[in-house]
C-alpha positions as CSV (number, residue, x, y, z in Angstrom):
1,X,11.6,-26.7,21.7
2,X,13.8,-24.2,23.7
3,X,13.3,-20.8,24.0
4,X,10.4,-20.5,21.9
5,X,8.6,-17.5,20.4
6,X,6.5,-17.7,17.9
7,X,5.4,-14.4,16.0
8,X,2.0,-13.7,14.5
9,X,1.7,-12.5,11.2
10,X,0.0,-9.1,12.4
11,X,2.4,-7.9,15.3
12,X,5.5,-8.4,12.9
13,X,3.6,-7.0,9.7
14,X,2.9,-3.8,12.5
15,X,6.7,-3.9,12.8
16,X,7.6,-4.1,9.7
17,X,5.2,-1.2,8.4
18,X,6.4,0.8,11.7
19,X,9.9,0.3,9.8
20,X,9.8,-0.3,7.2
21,X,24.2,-9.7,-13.4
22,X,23.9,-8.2,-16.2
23,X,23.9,-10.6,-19.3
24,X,21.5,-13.0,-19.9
25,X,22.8,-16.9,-19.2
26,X,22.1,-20.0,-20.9
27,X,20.7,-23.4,-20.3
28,X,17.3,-25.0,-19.5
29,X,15.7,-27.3,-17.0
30,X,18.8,-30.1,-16.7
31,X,20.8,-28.6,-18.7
32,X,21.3,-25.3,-17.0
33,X,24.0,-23.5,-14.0
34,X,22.3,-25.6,-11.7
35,X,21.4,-28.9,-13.5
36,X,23.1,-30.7,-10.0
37,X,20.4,-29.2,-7.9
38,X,18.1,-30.0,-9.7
39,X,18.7,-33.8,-10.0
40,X,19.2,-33.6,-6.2
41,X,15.4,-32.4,-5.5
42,X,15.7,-28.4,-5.6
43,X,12.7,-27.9,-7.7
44,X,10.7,-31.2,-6.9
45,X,7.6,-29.4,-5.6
46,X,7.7,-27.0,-8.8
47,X,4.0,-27.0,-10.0
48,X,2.4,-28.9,-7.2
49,X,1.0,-26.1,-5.0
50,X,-2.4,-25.2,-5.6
51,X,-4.1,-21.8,-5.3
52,X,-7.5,-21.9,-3.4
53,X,-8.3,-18.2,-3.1
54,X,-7.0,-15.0,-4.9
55,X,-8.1,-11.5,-3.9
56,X,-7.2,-8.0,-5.9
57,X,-7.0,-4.8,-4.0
58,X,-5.8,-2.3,-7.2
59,X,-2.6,-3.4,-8.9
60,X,-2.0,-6.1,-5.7
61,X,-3.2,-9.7,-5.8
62,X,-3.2,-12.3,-2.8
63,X,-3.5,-15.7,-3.4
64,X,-3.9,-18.1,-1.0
65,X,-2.6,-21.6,-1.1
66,X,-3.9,-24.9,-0.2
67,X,-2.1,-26.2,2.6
68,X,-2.7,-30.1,1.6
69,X,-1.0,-29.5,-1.4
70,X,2.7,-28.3,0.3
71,X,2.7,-24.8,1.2
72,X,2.1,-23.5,5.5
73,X,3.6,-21.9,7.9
74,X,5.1,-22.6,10.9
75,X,1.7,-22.6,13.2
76,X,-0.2,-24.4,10.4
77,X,-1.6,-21.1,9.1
78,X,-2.2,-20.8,5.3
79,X,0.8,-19.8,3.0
80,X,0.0,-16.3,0.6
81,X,2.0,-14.6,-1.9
82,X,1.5,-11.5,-3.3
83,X,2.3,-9.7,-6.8
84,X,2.0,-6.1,-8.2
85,X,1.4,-6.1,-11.8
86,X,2.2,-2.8,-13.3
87,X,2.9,-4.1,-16.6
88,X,6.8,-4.1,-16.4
89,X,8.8,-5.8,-18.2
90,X,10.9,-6.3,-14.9
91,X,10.5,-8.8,-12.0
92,X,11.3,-8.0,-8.4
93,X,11.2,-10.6,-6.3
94,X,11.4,-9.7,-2.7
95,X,11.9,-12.3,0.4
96,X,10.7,-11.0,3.7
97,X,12.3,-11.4,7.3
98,X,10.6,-14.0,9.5
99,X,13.2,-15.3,12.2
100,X,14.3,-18.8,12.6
101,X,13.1,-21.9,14.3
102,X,15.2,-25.1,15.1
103,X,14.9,-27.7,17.5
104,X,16.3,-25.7,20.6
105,X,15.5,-22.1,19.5
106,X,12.9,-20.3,18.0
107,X,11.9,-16.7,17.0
108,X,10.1,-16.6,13.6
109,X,7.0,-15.5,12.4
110,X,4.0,-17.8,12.3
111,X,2.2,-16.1,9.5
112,X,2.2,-14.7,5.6
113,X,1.2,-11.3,5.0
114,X,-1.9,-10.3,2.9
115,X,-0.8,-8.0,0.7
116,X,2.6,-6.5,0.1
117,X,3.8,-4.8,3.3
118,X,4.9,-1.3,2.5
119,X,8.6,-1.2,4.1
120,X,11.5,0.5,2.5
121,X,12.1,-1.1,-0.4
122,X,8.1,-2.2,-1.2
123,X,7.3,1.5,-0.8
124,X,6.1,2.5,-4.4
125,X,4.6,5.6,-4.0
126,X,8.8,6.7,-3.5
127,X,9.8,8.0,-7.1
128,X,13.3,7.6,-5.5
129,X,13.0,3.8,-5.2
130,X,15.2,1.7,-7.6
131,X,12.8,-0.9,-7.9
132,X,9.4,1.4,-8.2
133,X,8.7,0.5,-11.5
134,X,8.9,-3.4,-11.4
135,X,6.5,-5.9,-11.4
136,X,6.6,-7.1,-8.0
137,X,6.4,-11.0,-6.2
138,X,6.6,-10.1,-2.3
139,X,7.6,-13.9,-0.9
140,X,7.0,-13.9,2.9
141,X,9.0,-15.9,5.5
142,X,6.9,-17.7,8.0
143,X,8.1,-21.1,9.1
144,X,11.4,-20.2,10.1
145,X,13.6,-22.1,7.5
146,X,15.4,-19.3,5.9
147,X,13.0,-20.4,2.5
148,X,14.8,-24.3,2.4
149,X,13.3,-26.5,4.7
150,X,11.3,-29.6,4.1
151,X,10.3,-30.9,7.5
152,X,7.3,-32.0,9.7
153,X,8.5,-32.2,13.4
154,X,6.8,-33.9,16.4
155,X,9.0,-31.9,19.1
156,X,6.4,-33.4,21.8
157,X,6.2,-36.7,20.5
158,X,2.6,-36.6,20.9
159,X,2.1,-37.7,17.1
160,X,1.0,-34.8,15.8
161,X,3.1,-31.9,13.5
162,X,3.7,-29.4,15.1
163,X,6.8,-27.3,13.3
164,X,5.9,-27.8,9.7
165,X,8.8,-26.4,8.2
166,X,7.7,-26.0,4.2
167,X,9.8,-22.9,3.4
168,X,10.9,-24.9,-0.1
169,X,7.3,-25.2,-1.1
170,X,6.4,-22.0,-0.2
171,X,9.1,-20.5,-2.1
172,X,8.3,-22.9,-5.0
173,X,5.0,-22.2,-4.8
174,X,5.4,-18.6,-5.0
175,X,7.6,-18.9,-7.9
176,X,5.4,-20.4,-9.5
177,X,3.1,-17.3,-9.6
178,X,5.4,-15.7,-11.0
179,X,6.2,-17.4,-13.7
180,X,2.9,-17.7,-14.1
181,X,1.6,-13.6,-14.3
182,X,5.4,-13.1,-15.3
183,X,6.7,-15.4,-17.2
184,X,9.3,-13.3,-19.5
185,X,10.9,-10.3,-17.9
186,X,14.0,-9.0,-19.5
187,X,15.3,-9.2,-16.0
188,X,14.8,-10.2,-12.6
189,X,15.8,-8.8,-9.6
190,X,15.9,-11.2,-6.6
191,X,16.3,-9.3,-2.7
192,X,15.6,-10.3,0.6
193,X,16.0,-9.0,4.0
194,X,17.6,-10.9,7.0
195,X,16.0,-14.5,7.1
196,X,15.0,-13.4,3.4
197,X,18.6,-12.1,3.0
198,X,19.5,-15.9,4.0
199,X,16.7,-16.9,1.4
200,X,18.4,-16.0,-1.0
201,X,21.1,-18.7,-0.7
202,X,18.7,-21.4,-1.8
203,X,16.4,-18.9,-4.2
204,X,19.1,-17.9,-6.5
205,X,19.6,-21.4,-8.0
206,X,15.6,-21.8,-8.1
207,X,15.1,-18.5,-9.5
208,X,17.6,-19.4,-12.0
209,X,15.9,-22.6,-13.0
210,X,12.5,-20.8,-13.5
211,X,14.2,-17.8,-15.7
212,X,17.1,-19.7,-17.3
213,X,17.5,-16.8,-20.1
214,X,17.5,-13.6,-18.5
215,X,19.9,-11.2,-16.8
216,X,20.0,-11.7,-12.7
217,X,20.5,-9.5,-9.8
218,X,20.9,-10.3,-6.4
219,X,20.4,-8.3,-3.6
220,X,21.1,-10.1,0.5
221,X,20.3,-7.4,2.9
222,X,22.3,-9.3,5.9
223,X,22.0,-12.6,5.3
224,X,25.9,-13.1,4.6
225,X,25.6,-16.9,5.5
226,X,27.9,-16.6,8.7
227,X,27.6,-19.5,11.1
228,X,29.8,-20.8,13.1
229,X,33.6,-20.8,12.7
230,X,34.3,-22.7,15.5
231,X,30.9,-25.2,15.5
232,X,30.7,-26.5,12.0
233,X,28.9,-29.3,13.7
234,X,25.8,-26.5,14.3
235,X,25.3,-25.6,10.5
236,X,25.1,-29.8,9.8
237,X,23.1,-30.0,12.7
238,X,20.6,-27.0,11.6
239,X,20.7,-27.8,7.9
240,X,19.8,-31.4,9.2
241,X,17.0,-30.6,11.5
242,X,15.6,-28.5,8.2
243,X,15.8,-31.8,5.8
244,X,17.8,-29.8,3.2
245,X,21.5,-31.5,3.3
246,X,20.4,-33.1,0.2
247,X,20.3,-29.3,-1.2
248,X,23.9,-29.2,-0.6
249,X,25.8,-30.0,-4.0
250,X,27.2,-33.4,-4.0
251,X,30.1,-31.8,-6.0
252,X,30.6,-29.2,-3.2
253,X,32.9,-30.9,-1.0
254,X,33.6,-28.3,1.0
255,X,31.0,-26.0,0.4
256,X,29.4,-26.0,4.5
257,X,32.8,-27.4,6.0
258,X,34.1,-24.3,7.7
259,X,30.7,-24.4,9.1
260,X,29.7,-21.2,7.1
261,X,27.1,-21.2,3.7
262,X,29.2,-18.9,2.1
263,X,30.6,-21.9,0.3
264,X,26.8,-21.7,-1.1
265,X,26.8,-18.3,-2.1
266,X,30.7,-19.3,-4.1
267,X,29.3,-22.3,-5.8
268,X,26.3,-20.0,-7.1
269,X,28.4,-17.2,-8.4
270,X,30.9,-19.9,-10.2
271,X,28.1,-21.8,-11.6
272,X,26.3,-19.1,-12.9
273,X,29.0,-16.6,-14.6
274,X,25.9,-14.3,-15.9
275,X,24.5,-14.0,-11.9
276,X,25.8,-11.3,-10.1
277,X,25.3,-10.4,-5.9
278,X,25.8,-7.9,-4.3
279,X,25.4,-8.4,0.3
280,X,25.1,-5.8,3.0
281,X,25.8,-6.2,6.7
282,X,27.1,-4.5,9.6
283,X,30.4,-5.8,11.7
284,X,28.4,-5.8,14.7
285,X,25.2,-6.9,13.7
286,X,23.5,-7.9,16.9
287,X,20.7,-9.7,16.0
288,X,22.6,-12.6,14.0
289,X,25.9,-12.6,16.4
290,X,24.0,-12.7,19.9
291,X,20.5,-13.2,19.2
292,X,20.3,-16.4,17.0
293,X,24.1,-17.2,17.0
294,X,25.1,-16.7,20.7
295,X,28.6,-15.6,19.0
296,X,30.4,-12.3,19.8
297,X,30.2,-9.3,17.7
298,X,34.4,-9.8,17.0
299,X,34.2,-13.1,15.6
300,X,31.1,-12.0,13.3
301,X,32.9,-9.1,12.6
302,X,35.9,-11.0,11.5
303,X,34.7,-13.8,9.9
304,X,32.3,-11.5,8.0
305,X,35.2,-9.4,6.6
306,X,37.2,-13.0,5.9
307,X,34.4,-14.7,4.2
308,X,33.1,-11.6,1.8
309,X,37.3,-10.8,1.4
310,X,37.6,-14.1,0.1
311,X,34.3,-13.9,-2.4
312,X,35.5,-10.6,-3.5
313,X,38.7,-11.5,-4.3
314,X,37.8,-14.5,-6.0
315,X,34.6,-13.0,-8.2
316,X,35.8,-8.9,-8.1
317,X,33.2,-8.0,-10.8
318,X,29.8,-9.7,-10.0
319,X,30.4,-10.3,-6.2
320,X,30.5,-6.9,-4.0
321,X,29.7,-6.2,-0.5
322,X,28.8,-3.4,1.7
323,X,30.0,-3.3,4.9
324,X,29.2,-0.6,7.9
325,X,30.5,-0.5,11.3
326,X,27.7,-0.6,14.3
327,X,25.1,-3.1,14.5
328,X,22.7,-2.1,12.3
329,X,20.9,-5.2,10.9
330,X,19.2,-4.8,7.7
331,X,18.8,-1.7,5.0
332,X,15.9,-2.4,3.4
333,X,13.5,-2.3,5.7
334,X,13.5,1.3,7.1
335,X,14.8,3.0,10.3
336,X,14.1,1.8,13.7
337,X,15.0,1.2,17.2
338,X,12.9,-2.0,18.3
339,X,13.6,-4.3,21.4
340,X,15.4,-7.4,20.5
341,X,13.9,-9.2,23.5
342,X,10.8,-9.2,25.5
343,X,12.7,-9.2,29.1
344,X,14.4,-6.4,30.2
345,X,14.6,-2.7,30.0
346,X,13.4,-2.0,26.4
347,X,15.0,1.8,26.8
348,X,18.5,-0.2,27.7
349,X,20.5,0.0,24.3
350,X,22.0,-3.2,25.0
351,X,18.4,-5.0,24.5
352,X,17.5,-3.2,21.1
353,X,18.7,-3.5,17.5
354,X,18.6,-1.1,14.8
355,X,17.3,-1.8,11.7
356,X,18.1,0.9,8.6
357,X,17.1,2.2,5.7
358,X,18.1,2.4,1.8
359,X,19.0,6.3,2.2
360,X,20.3,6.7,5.6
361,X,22.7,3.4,5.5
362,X,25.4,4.7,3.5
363,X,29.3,4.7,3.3
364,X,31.8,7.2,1.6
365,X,28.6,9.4,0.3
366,X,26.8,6.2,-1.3
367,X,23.4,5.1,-0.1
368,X,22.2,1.2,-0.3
369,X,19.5,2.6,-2.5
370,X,22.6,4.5,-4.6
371,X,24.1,0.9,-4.9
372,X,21.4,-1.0,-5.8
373,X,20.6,1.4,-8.9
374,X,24.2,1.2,-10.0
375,X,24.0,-2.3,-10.2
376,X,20.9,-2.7,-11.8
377,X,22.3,-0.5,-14.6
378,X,26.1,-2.4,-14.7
379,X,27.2,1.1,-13.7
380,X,31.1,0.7,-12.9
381,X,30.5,3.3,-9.5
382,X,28.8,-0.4,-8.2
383,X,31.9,-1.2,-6.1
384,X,32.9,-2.5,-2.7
385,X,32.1,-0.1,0.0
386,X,33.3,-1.2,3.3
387,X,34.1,0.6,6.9
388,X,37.0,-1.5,7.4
């Protein structure tokens, strides 16, 4: 692989702690939103991870999963998920950054966290936080598929894995803890942040097939599913090198053809009428438009307002973006100046990114943290908020 970096689970977790639809819906197994993706493999591995070690540490439980039945990360490291049972009758389920890895590029973490790391949004000693009060699934990011991949790669062609790319067991797998210790909240409250904010995408239909009854928010802190305008070929190529085009619903003609996923995120909120999702993400975000994309902050930029425009317009009240100007990347995770790269002048603005939080990223006096309560409670002050 090309410029490679692989991440350990400590050094990001350091990073990260530095940092830090309303109406319930109908159907079952087959039957349900998303009885296409089903019969096309979305929740194959569903009940075939097992659990080899659990550990408690107060109202947080690790559990560690067996790596020959489906779940690892990218360096072959063992998979964990971890919940926070506080007797809710709400479910949070939160799906950490981690990076990406394809063939010719890769910057992803390498490791799951033990424990749920306390950024932003996981910070439950905040009586301010929205989601303080829910029983809590933290689902971590660590093989650098953006939670969809089903892969074993021999980039050296020595015979041996060495990019394991499981991120649909592991998600699977930690959904199935959930239902598990959770198996009938009144609702459920699905967020993730950057790759996790690209999670999403593929978790939304699999959450909905594990809680077919009840009401569904979704949260994408910058994963907007902006590819490449101009390369459609790279989003088949990528979705390819991760083994999940079968994912992409056979009814769906064109829902990757303007080389975006957006056409994901519109086949989600049509097929699920009782789902709604609300994204944030910045004009200029740097890390997705140079870092991983190699695109310029003007065609993000543009495409981002396009792409969200066009979702709006077409779902007004269960589809809502908000939009800042700048390049901060997520708004979960808390505020900090980090470098983006490992060569250069880490002081040089032009090799850091910004990364926000839920009550300093705000527009027109409302915070992300504002938001996201107004759309857990249906509130009609849950509108679009953009800079543009």
């Amino acid at each position: 692989m090309k410029n490679t970096r692989f991440v350990s689970g400590f050094s990001l977790g350091a990073i990260l702690a530095a940092v830090s639809l309303l109406g319930g819906c109908s159907g079952n197994g087959a039957s349900g939103p998303f009885a296409e993706l089903e019969n096309q493999g979305l929740n194959q591995y569903r009940g075939v991870a097992k659990v080899m070690e659990k550990s408690t540490f107060g109202d947080v439980t690790t559990f560690t999963f067996d790596p020959a039945s489906g779940p690892i990360c990218l360096q072959k490291t063992n998979y964990l998920t971890s919940i926070r049972d506080i007797g809710s009758d709400e479910l949070f389920l939160y799906l950490t950054g981690g990076g990406a890895c394809w063939k010719d590029f890769c910057f992803a973490l390498s490791g799951a966290f033990v424990g749920i790391v306390p950024v932003n949004i996981t910070n439950f000693e905040d009586p301010n936080n929205p989601v303080r009060n829910m029983n809590t699934v933290q689902i971590s990011s660590c093989d650098g598929s953006l939670f969809a991949g089903d892969a074993d790669h021999d980039d050296d062609g020595d015979g041996i894995i060495d990019r394991p790319q499981h991120g649909i067991r592991n998600l699977t797998a930690a959904l199935d803890i959930a239902k598990q210790y959770f198996p009938n909240p009144r609702r459920v409250f699905l967020a993730g942040s950057s790759a996790g904010g690209f999670g999403t995408i593929m978790a939304t239909p699999l959450v909905r097939i594990y809680y077919p009854d009840v009401p569904l928010c979704v949260f994408s802190d910058s994963g907007p599913g902006i590819i490449k305008t101009h390369d459609p070929q790279f989003l088949t190529d990528l979705l390819n090198d991760f083994n999940v085009m079968r994912f992409i619903p056979k009814s769906c003609k064109d829902c990757i053809a303007n080389g975006h996923l957006t056409g994901l995120i519109g086949y989600g909120l049509e097929h699920d009428p009782n789902m709604k999702l609300g994204l944030f993400s910045s004009y200029g975000d740097k890390v997705y438009a140079q870092f991983f994309l190699g695109i310029g902050a003007q065609e993000f930029g543009e495409e981002l307002a396009q792409e969200t425009s066009y979702l709006n317009g077409k779902y007004p009240d269960r589809f809502k973006m908000f939009l800042t100007e700048g390049e901060k990347h997520t708004s979960l995770i808390g505020d900090a100046t980090m470098p983006l790269e490992s060569a250069g002048d880490p002081s040089d603005s032009a090799n850091q990114i910004q990364l926000g939080g839920m009550y300093t990223t705000e527009l027109n006096g409302v915070t992300i943290a504002d938001w996201i309560r107004m759309m857990l409670a249906d509130d009609p002050g849950w509108v679009v908020e953009t800079a543009r």
